[in-house]
C-alpha positions in Angstrom: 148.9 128.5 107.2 145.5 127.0 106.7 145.4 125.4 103.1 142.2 124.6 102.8 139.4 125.8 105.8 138.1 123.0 107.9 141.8 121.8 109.8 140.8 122.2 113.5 142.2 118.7 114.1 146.4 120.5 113.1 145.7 123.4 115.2 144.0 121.8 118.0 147.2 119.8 118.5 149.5 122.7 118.2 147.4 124.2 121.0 147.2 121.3 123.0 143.2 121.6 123.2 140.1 119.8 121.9 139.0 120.8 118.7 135.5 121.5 119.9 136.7 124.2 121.6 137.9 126.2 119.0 135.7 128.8 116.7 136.3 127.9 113.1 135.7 130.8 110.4 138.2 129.1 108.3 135.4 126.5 106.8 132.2 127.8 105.2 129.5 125.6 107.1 126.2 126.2 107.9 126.2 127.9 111.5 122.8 126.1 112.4 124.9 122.7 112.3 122.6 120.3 110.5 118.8 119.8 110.2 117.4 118.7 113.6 116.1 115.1 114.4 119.4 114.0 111.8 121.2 112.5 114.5 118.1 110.3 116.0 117.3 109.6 112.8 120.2 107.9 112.1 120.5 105.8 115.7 117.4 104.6 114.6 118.6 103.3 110.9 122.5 102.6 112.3 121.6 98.3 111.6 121.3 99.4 108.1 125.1 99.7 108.4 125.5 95.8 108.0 124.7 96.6 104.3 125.9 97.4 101.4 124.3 100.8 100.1 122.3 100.3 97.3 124.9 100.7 93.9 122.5 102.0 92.0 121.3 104.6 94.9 117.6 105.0 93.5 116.2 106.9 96.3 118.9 109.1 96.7 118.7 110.0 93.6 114.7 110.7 93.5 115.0 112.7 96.4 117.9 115.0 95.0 116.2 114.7 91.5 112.8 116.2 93.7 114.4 118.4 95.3 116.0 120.3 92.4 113.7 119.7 89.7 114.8 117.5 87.1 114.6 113.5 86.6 116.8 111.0 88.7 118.6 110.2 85.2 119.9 113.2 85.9 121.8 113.2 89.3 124.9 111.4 89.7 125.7 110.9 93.6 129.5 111.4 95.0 132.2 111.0 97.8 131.5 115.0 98.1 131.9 117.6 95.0 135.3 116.9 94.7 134.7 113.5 93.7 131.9 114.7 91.2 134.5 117.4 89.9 136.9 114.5 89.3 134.8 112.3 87.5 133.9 115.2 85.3 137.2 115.9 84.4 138.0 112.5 83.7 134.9 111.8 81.7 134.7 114.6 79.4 137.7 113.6 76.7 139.1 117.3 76.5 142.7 118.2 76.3 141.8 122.0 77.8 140.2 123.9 81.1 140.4 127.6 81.7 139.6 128.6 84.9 138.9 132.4 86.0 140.7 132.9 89.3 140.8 133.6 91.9 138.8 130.3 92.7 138.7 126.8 94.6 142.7 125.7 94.5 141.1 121.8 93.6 140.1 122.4 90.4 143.9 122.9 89.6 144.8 120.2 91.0 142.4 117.8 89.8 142.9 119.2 85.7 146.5 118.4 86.2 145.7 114.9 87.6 143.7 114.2 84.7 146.8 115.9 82.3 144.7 119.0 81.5 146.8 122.1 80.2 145.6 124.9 82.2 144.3 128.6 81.6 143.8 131.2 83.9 141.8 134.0 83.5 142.3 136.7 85.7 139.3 138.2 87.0 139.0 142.2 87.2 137.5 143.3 90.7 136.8 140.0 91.5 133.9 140.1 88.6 133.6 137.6 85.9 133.0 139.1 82.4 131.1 136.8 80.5 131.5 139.2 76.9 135.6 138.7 77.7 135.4 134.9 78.6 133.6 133.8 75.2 136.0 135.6 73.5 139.6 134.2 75.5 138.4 130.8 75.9 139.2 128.3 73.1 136.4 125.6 71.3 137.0 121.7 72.8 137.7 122.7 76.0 136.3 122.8 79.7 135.2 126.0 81.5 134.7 125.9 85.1 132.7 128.6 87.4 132.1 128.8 91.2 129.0 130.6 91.3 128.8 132.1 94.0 132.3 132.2 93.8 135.1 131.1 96.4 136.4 132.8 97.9 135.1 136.0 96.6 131.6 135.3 97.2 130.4 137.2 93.7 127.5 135.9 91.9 127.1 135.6 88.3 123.5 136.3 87.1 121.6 133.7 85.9 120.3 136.1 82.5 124.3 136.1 82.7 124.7 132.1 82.6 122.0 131.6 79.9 124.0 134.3 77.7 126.8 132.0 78.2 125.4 128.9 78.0 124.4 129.8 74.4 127.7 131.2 73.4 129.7 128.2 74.3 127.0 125.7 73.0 128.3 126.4 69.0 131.8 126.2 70.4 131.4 122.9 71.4 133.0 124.1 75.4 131.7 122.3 78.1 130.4 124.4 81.1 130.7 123.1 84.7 129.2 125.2 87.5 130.2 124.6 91.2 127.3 125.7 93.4 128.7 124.3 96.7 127.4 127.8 98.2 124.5 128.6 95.7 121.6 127.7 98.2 123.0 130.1 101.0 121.9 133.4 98.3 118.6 135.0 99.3 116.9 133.7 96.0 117.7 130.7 95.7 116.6 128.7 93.8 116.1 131.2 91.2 120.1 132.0 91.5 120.8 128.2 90.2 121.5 126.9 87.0 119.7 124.0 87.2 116.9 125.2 84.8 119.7 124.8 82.2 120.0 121.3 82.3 117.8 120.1 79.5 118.5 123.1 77.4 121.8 122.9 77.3 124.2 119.0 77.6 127.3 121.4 77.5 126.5 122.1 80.6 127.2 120.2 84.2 126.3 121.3 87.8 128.2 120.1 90.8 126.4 120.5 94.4 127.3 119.5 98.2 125.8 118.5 101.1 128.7 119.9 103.2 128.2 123.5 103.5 124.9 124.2 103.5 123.6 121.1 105.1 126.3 120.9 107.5 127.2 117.2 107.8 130.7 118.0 105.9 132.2 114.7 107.5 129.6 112.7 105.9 131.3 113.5 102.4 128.0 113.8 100.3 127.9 115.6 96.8 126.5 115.2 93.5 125.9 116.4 90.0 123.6 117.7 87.9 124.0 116.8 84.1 122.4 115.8 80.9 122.0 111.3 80.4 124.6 111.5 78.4 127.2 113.3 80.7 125.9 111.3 83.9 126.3 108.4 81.8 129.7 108.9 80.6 130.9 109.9 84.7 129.2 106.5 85.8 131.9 104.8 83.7 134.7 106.0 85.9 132.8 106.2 89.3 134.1 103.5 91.9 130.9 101.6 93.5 129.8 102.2 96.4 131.4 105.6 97.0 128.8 106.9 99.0 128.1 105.2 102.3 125.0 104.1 103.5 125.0 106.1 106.7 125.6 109.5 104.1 122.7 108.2 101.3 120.3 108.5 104.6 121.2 111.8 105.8 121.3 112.8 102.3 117.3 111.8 102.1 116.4 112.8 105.2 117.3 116.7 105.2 116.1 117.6 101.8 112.7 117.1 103.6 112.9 119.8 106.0 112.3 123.0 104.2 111.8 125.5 107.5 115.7 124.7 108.3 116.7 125.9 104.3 114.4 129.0 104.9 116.0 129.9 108.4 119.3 129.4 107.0 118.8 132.1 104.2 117.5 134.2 107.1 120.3 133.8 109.6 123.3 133.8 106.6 121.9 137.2 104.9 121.8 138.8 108.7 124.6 137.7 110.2 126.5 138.2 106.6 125.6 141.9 106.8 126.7 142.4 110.7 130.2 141.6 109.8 130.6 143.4 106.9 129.5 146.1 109.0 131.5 145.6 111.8 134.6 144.8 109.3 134.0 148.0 107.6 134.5 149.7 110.5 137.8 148.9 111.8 140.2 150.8 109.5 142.8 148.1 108.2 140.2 145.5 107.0 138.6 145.8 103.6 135.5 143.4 103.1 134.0 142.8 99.6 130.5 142.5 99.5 129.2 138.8 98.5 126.0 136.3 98.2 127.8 133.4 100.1 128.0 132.4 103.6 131.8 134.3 104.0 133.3 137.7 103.3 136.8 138.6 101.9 138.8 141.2 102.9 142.1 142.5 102.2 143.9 143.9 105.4 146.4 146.4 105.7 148.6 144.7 108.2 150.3 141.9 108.6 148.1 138.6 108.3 150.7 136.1 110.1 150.6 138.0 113.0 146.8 138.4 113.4 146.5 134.9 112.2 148.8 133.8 115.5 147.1 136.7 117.9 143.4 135.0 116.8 145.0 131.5 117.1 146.0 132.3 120.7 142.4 132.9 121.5 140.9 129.8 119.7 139.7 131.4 116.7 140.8 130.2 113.1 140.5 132.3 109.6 141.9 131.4 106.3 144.7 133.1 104.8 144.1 133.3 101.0 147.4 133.4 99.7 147.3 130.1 98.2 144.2 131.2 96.0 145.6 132.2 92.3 145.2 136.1 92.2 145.1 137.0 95.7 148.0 137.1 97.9 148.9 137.4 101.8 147.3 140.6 102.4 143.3 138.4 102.2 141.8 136.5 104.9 138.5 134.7 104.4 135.9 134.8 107.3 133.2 132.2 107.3 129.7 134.0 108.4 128.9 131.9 112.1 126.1 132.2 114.4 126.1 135.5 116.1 127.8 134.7 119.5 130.7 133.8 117.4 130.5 137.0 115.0 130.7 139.0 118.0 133.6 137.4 119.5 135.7 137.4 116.3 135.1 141.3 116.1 135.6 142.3 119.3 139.0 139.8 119.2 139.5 141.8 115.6 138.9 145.0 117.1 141.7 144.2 120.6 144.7 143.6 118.0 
């Protein structure tokens, strides 16, 4: 079983075959790869890895801080949002997170690493009530959202966010969005929270390069957060934690904006083929989302279709290690259409 999406390197040695060969729907990257002229870009810089990145990382900073509309002070750069989600945890001083699931299996695992009691809150059809979580959640404590949400893919609103936002704010409950998949909805950026920043410093904002930028094995994230939060994470952060080679790429593809707007076009098209073509073969049951996958609960047995797809080079992620869901989901990255098509027609043979 795949624990988390993104292990072609196990299954290429159980196969006995290069990893490049395989089609992986099991990790939620960006099926245009990354932005072109990154990899010339970075032949051209590759002396600069003789050097220390800078510690401070100014002009990473001011090109995230451009990019998403507030002031460098403002972004905190990371190993990758887990490390941001880490340092947020550690920083915040709380004894408490509750965590609607099902959701991301690391925030679990980094609330117990930083001794955090944990509270589930068990989602109905997937949907987050926002009336129901002010009123089960407890003052002192750390909420965390995946918005969209994974593996589900639902999106909260953002009119829903604010209402929350200004419910927790008297209760003295810090907020901390993942939006690992938030620039992959068709509005973006009018789906993101950012706006909230300055409004609200209960509130942080964790974001990736990995998914939507595809250069996951550059391990490049960051956060979004009031001085004072920032501030407070900084004390914690080890220097250095982003290397030079990712603080370049990092710079470099905020600046192409036709390869954000063909992604929206390619994810919302491609998204809505396969939940077409799921829909129609009778013992798969896809849930609408906003993200770059679709879940679906299937009537038969996921081991053996996980095997039978595994035969023919093609991985999927069982969900049965997400807190809610069990066995019977699969999650199914949305890939370039070649791909698409092969997975359904493989889908529709079993």
């Amino acid at each position: 079983m795949i624990e988390h999406g993104g292990n072609i390197y196990r299954f290429a040695r159980i196969l006995d075959r290069e990893p490049s060969t395989l089609i992986d729907f099991s990790a939620n990257i960006n099926p245009l790869g990354f932005p072109e002229g990154l990899k010339e870009h970075l032949f051209s810089l590759m002396d600069y890895i003789t050097s220390y990145p800078d510690p401070e990382y100014v002009e990473l900073r001011d090109a995230i801080a451009g990019y998403v509309g507030v002031r460098k002070e403002n972004i905190i750069p990371g190993n990758g949002a887990i490390e941001m989600i880490y340092l947020y945890m550690k920083s915040m001083k709380k004894d408490k997170v509750f965590i609607p699931v099902p959701t991301f299996s690391e925030y679990e695992r980094i609330a117990r690493m930083n001794s955090l009691a944990i509270e589930y809150l068990f989602t109905k059809n997937f949907s987050i009530d926002v009336e129901r979580l002010v009123k089960e959640i407890s003052p002192e404590s750390i909420l965390i959202i995946c918005n969209p949400n994974n593996p589900t893919g639902t999106l909260i609103s953002i009119d829903s966010i604010e209402y929350l936002l200004e419910k927790l704010s008297g209760l003295e409950i810090s907020l901390m969005i993942d939006e690992a998949f938030i620039e992959f909805t068709e509005d973006y950026p009018e789906s993101s929270a950012v706006r909230f920043i300055n409004s609200y410093p209960n509130l942080f904002i964790v974001r990736c390069f990995t998914k939507f930028f595809g250069i996951p094995g550059l391990r490049l994230g960051y956060g979004v957060g009031g001085e004072e939060t920032v501030n407070k994470m900084k004390e914690f952060a080890l220097p250095w934690s982003v290397n030079i080679l990712a603080d370049i790429s990092g710079r470099y593809v905020l600046k192409n904006m036709s390869f954000m707007e063909e992604t929206r076009r390619v994810i919302t098209l491609e998204r809505e083929f396969l939940l077409r073509e799921l829909s129609n073969i009778k013992w798969i049951y896809p849930y609408p989302g906003k993200a770059n996958f679709i879940l679906a609960r299937l009537s038969i047995d996921t081991e053996e279709l996980e095997n039978f797809l595994l035969q023919r080079g093609i991985l999927i992620r069982n969900c049965r290690n997400f807190k809610g869901l069990d066995k019977s989901y699969i999650r199914i990255a949305v890939k370039d259409h070649s791909s698409n098509v092969k997975l359904v027609e493989a889908l529709k043979s079993f």
